[in-house]
C-alpha positions in Angstrom: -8.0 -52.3 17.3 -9.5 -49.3 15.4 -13.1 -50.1 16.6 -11.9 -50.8 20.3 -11.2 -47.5 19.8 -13.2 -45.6 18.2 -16.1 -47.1 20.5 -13.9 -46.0 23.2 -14.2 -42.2 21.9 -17.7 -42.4 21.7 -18.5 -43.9 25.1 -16.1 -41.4 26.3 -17.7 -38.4 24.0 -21.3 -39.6 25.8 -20.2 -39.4 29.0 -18.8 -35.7 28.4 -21.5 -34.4 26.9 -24.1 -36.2 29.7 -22.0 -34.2 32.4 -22.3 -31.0 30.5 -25.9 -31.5 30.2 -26.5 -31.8 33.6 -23.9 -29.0 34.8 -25.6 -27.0 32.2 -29.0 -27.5 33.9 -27.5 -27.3 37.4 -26.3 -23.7 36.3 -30.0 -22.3 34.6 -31.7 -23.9 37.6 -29.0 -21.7 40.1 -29.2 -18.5 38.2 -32.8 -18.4 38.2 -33.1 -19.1 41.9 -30.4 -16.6 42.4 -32.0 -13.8 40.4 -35.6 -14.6 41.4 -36.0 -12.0 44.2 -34.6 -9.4 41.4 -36.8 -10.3 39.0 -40.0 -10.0 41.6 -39.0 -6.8 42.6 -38.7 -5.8 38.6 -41.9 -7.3 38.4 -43.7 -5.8 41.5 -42.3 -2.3 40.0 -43.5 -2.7 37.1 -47.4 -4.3 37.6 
């Protein structure tokens, strides 16, 4: 019963962390299409 288990947690602690992986590159990918005309104005201002 313990290694039902156990292998339970893990597929279970796999499929959270795969789903926070790809939220967390769903979020860098949105803020850096979000900020991009900021950061060309910066850029424009500053070159």
């Amino acid at each position: 019963m313990k290694t039902a288990t156990r292998s339970a947690d893990v597929a279970s602690s796999a499929y959270v962390v795969t789903i926070l992986a790809l939220v967390g590159v769903f979020a860098v990918v949105s803020a850096i299409l979000i900020a991009w005309p900021a950061l060309a104005y910066i850029g424009s201002k500053l070159f």
